[in-house]
MARZATOR-214716 format. One line per 5 residues: number of its first residue (from 0); their letters; for each residue x, y, z of C-alpha. Coordinates in steps of 0.5 Angstrom, whole numbers, plus 500, padded with zeros to 3 digits. Example, Ala and Ser with C-alpha at 12.3 -4.5 7.8 and 13.67 -1.06 7.14 Angstrom:
% residues 2
0) AS) 525/491/516 | 527/498/514
This chain:
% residues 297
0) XXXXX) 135/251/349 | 136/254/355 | 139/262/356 | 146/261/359 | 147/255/353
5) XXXXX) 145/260/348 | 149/266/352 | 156/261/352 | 154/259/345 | 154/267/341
10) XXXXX) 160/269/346 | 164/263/342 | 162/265/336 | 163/272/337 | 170/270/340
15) XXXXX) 171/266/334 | 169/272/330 | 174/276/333 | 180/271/332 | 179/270/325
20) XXXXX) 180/277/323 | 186/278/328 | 189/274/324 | 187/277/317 | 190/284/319
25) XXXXX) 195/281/324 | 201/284/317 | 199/290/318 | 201/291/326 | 207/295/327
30) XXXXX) 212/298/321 | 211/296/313 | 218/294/315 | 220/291/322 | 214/286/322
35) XXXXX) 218/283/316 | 225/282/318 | 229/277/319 | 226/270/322 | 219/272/321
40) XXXXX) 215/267/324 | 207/267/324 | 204/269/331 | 199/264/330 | 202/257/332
45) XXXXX) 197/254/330 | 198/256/323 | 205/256/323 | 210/255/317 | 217/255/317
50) XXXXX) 221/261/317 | 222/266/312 | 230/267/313 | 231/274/309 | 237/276/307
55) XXXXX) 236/283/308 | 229/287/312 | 224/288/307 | 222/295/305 | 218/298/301
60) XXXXX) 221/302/295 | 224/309/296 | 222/314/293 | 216/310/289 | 217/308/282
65) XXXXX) 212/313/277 | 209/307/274 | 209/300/277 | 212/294/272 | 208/288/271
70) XXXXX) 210/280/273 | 205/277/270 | 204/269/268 | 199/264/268 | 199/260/275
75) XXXXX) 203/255/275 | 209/258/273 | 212/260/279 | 210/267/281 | 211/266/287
80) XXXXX) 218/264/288 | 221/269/284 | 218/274/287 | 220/271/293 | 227/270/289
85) XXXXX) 226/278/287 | 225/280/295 | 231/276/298 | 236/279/292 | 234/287/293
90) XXXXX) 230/287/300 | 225/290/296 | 217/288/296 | 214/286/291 | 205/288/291
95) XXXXX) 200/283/287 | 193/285/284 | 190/280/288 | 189/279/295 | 192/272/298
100) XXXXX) 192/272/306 | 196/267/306 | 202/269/302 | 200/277/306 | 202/274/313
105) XXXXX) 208/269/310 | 212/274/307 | 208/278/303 | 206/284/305 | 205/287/299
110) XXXXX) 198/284/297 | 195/288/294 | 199/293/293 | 200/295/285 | 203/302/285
115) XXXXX) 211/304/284 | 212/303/292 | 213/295/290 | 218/293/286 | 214/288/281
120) XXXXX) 206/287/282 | 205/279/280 | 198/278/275 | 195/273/272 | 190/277/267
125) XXXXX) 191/280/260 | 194/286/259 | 189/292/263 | 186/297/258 | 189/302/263
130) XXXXX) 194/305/259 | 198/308/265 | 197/302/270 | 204/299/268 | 209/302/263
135) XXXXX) 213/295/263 | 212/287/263 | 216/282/266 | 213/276/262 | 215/269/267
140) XXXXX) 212/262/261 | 213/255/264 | 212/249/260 | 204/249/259 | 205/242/261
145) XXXXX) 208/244/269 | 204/250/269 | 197/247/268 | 198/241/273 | 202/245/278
150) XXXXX) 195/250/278 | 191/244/279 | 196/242/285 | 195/249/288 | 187/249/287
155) XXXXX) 186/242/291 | 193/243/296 | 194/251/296 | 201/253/295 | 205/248/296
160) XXXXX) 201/242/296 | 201/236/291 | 193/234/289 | 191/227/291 | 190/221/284
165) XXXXX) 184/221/285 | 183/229/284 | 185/227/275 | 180/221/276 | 174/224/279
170) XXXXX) 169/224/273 | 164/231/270 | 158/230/266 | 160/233/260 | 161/227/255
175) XXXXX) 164/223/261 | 170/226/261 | 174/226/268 | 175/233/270 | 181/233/270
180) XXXXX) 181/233/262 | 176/238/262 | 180/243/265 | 187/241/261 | 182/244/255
185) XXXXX) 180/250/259 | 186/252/262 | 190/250/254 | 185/256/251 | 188/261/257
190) XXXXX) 195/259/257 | 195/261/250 | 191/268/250 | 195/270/256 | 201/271/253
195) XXXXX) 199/271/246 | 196/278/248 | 202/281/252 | 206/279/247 | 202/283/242
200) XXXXX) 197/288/245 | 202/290/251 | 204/297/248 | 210/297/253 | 217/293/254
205) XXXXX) 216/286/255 | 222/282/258 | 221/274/257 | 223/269/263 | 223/262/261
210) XXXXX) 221/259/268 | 225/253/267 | 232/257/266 | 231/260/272 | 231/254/275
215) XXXXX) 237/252/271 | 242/258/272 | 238/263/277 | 244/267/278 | 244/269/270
220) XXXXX) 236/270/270 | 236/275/276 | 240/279/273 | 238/279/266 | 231/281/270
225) XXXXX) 235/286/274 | 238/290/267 | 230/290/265 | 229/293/271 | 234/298/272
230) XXXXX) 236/296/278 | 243/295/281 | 245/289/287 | 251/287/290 | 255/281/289
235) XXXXX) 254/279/296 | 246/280/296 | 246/276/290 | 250/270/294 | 245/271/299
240) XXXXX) 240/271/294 | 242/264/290 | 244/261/297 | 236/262/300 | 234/260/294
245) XXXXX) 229/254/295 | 225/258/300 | 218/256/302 | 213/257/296 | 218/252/291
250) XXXXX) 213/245/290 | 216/240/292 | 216/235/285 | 214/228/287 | 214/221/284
255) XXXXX) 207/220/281 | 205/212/279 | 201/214/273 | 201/220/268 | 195/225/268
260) XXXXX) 195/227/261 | 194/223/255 | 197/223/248 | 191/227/245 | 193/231/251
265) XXXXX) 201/233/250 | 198/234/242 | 195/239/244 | 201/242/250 | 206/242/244
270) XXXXX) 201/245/238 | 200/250/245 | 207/252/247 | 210/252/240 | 205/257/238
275) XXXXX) 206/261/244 | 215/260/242 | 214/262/235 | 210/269/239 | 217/270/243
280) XXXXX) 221/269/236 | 218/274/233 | 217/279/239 | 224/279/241 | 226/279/233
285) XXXXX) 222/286/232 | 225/288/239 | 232/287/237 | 230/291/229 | 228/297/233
290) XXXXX) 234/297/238 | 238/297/232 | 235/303/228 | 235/307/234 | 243/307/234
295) XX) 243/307/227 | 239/314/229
């Protein structure tokens, strides 16, 4: 290959380089704040998603907490959209213990982040064995049946896509069973020992949002988070808050022509979840015992 064809092709690499890691530090430019106010729009055109209209600027918590509060829930169950709920009602950010560019630069700028400074940090993992990381837990549980199948949707179309049918048709070598099968059995184990760990390992308080209430009466379920978390907003902020509601990290459902799972496969999501339901009953059951016998003290 000639020398000028080789020069033109290693400065469009090193061109290229230089593009991609602009863009993955593009949310730390300027303030934690001002980058993230209203109408913040992506300064890539090229990767732009619809706006995210704030009801307030977001800040970072002042002065910090001295422990952060987990948000944990297995994926699928609507994490996103309730930091993003939590985020538009308090102007508040909410942090993560993982990494994701895409939520860090649309609205998000906490990623990573999982001190007092962030409001809630999100989690899907079993409680850590860091007994200071996180002094309380606010527990998001989706019907195991959305929450698998809304992963699965997120592994093959990211956030707010939908996986094609032909993603629950292609077939594993294990005893020819359709991936899609194989990965309702895996993630059904893990479903169940998330919660049941933070429900009976996790030493701190533990308060439980059930995602399909907060889809019903969002107004209630916030402010039942807010007590949990101590934390006081205003009528106003709530209106904003409930009128912003959908935002941009909500799957849109969409009609399929055929059912994914089978009715081996919804025995084993109703075994599951009623399980997982009887923990809640009992945790809440011995709460309640123990805020009984401290107003009796």
């Amino acid at each position: 290959m000639p020398r000028r064809s080789l020069f033109l092709l290693a400065a469009a690499v090193v061109m290229l380089y230089f593009v991609i890691i602009m863009f993955m530090l593009s949310p730390l430019n300027g303030s934690k704040s001002s980058f993230y106010g209203h109408g913040y729009m992506n300064h890539f055109s090229y990767r732009q998603l619809p706006a995210v209209n704030w009801c307030k600027e977001l800040r970072w918590r002042s002065p910090p907490a001295p422990h952060a509060v987990a948000l944990v829930s297995y994926p699928g169950s609507g994490n996103t959209w309730l930091r993003y709920l939590l985020q538009q009602a308090t102007g508040i950010v909410t942090g993560s213990i993982y990494m994701d560019h895409s939520l860090r630069v649309h609205g998000f700028p906490a990623e990573n982040v999982t001190d007092g400074s962030v409001l809630v940090v999100k989690t899907h993992e079993a409680p850590p064995l860091e007994p200071d990381k996180f002094k309380s837990a606010i527990l998001l549980i989706r019907n195991p049946r959305d929450a698998i199948l809304a992963d699965f949707n997120r592994l093959h179309k990211g956030h707010i896509g939908t996986a094609p049918k032909s993603a629950f048709k292609k077939k594993s070598n294990e005893h020819k069973k359709s991936d899609w099968a194989t990965y309702v059995s895996h993630q059904l184990v893990g479903w169940e020992s998330l919660h049941r760990l933070w429900l009976t390992r996790f030493p701190g308080p533990v308060h439980v949002v059930y995602y399909e209430a907060l889809v019903q009466d969002t107004r209630a379920v916030l402010h039942g988070i807010f007590d949990f978390l101590n934390h006081t907003i205003t009528e106003y902020d709530m209106n904003c808050a409930i009128s912003h509601k959908e935002g941009i990290y909500r799957r849109k459902k969409k009609l399929q022509d055929f059912d994914p799972f089978t009715t081996e496969m919804y025995k084993a999501l109703d075994g599951v979840r009623n399980r997982v339901l009887s923990m809640v009953a009992d945790y809440q059951k011995k709460q309640n015992e123990t805020v009984r016998q401290n107003a009796v003290k």
